[in-house]
N, C-alpha and C positions, 0 to 999 in steps of 0.2 A: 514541412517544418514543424516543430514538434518546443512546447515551449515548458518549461520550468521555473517559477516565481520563485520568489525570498520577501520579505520584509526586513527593511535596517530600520531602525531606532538610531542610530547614531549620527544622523546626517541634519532631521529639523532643527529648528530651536526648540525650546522648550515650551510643551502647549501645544505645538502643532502636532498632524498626525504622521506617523512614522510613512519613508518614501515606499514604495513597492515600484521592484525593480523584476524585469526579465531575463529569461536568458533564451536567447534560442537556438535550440539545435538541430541537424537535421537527422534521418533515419539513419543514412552511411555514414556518419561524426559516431551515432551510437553503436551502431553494430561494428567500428572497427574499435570500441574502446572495450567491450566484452571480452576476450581472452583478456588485459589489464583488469578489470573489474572480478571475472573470475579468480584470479591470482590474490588479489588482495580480501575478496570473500572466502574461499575456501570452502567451496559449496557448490553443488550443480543444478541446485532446486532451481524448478523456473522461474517461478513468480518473485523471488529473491533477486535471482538475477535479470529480470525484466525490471524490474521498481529501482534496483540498484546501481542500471545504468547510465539514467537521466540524473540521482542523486551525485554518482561519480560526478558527472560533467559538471552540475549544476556547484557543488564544492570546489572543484578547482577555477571557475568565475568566484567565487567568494574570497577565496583565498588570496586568489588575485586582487582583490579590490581591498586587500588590506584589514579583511574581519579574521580575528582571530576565532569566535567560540561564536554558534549560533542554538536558537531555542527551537525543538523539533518535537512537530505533533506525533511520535510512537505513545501507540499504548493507550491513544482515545476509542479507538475502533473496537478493542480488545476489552477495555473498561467498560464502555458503556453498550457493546453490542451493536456498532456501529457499520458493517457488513449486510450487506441487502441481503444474504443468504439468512441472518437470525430471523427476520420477517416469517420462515417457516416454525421456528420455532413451536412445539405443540405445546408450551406452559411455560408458566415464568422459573419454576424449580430448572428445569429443561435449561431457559434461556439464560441462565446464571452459574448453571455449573458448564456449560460452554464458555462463559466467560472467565471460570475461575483458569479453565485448561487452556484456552490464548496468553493470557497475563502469564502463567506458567511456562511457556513455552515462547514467550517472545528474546530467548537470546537467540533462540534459535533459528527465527525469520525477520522480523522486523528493527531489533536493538542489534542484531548480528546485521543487518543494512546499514541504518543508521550508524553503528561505530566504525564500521570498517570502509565506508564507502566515504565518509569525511575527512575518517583520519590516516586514510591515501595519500590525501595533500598536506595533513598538519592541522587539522580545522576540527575543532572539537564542538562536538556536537552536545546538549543538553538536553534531556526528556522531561518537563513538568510536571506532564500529565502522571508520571511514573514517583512524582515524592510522596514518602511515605505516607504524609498525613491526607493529601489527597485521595490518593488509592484509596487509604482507610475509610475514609466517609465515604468515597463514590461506589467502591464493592458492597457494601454495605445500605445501600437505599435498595428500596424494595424493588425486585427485576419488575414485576408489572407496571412502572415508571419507565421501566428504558424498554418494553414490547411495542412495536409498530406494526403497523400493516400498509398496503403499498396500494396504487388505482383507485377504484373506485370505492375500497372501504377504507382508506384513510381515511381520519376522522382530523377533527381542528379543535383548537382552545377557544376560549373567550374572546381573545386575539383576532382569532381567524390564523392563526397560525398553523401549520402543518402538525399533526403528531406522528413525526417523522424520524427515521434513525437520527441517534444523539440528538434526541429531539429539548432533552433538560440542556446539555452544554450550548447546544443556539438560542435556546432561551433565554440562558443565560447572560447571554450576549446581544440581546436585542437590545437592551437599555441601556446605558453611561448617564452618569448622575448629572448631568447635564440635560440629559432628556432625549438624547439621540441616538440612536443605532451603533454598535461599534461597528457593524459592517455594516454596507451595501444590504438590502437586504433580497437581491439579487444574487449574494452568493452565500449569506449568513443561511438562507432557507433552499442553496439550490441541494441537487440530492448526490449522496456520497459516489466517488468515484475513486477507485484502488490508484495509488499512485502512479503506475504502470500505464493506466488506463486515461485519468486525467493531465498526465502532458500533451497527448493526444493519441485518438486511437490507430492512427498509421503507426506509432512504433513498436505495439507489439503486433500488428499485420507486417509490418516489415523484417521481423527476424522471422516469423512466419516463412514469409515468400523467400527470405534470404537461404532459411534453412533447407527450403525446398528444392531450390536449387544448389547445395552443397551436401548430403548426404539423397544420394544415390537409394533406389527400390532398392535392390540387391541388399545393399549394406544395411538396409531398415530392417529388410524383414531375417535379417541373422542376428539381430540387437541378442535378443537371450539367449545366444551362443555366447556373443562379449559378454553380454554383463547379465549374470544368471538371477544377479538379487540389484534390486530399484531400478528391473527395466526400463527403459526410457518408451513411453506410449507415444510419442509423437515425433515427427523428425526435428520440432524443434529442440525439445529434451535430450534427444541422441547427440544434435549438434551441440548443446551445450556440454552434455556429459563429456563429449570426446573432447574438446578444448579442456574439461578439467583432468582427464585420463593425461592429457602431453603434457600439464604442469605436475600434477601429482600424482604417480604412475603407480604407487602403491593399493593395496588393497585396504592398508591400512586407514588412509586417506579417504578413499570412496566412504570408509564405515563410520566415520566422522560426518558427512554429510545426510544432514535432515531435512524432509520434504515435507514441505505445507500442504496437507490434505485438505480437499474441501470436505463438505458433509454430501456426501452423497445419499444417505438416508434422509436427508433433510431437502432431496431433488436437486441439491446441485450439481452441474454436470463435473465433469474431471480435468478442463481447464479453470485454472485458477481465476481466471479475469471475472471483474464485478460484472460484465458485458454477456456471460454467458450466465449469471442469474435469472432465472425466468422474467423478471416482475423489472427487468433492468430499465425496459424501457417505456413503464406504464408512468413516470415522472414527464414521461418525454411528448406520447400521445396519449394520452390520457385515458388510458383502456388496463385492462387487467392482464 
């Protein structure tokens, strides 16, 4: 069972703190909503369509409960360098013009999620972190502010705080003029998790294991017969890509979709998942 939060504002009185609400779904709920999710993405990327189909689910519970328009973290990760893979980074010029080329390129993965995986059901989605004047000041602070490191050379504030990815925006957020924590600080400090990855990690194990059992050796190893340009390297990609090949059979279509590389010069491997990061689970046992 595989779970996806929201926060409504619309429910306390006034003062109180907003409710946080669940939704949960299971692995076979998401893998039969993918060809629908495909269809409304228009895209065969994986990591697109792994992150985009818990948000699918998770919009039509919203929609249902009667919220028209909700406020969605894109474009913090991308802003502030908030991906366990920047942690490589070799300099802050480095770790800033990777930032410039995410922010550039988020209709293409992440605002291309968020708008079409909402507005599926009618549910208009809103990016903050994406207003102008924002962006403007947060591109603009010096990248060796947003460089981290991960295990045993993290270092800490004053605080005893972590200096930790988007380590400024949880800072930011440790204090309400009241004096208290806006979050938990259980989850204000715990460590970044791709959305894919944070509903839980049996659902991208489960289109895994799904895909393995629906595309056949045979048919894997002829993939760059079918498809001679953005071979698919894994059989989950193939199965994805072939569910986009039965909706949009054109060539045309295929050359329309764009894939979110990781940095593999920067050692990340070529699954997208925050999980196959090196350093993914030095937050977890506290080792390098």
């Amino acid at each position: 069972m595989e779970k996806a939060g929201l926060i409504s504002d619309s429910g306390p009185p006034q003062g109180q703190r907003p409710v946080h609400h669940e939704y949960v779904f299971t692995v076979q709920e998401g893998i039969d909503a993918i060809p629908d999710v495909i269809y409304h993405l228009e895209t065969f990327d994986v990591t697109t369509v792994r992150a985009s189909t818990p948000m699918y689910l998770l919009s039509r519970k919203i929609k249902a409960m009667g919220v028209k328009m909700v406020l969605s973290g894109e474009g913090s990760d991308e802003i502030l360098g908030g991906y366990l893979y920047f942690h490589a980074a070799p300099d802050a010029k480095s770790f800033h013009q990777e930032c410039v080329k995410r922010v550039k390129n988020l209709h293409t993965a992440d605002c291309l999620r968020a708008n079409k995986s909402t507005m599926a059901w009618g549910l208009e989605a809103r990016v903050p972190f994406l207003d102008k004047t924002f962006l403007e000041v947060a591109m603009n602070v010096d990248a060796k502010e947003k460089m981290f490191s991960k295990g045993s050379s993290q270092g800490v504030d004053e605080d005893g705080c972590p200096r930790m990815e988007k380590y400024i925006l949880r800072k930011a957020f440790d204090c309400s003029p009241d004096g208290k924590p806006y979050l938990p600080r259980s989850i204000l400090w715990r460590q970044k998790e791709q959305f894919s990855d944070g509903v839980g990690y049996s659902w991208i194990d489960g289109i895994k294991d799904h895909a393995a059992t629906i595309v056949s050796n045979e048919a894997f190893a002829d993939r760059a017969s079918r498809w001679p340009d953005d071979t698919p390297d894994t059989k989950e990609a193939y199965y994805i890509r072939d569910i986009f090949e039965s909706l949009f059979p054109s060539e045309a279509a295929a050359s329309t979709a764009i894939r979110w590389i990781p940095r593999g010069d920067w050692g990340c491997a070529s699954d997208p998942s925050g999980r196959s990061v090196s350093i993914h689970t030095a937050a977890y046992d506290n080792t390098d």
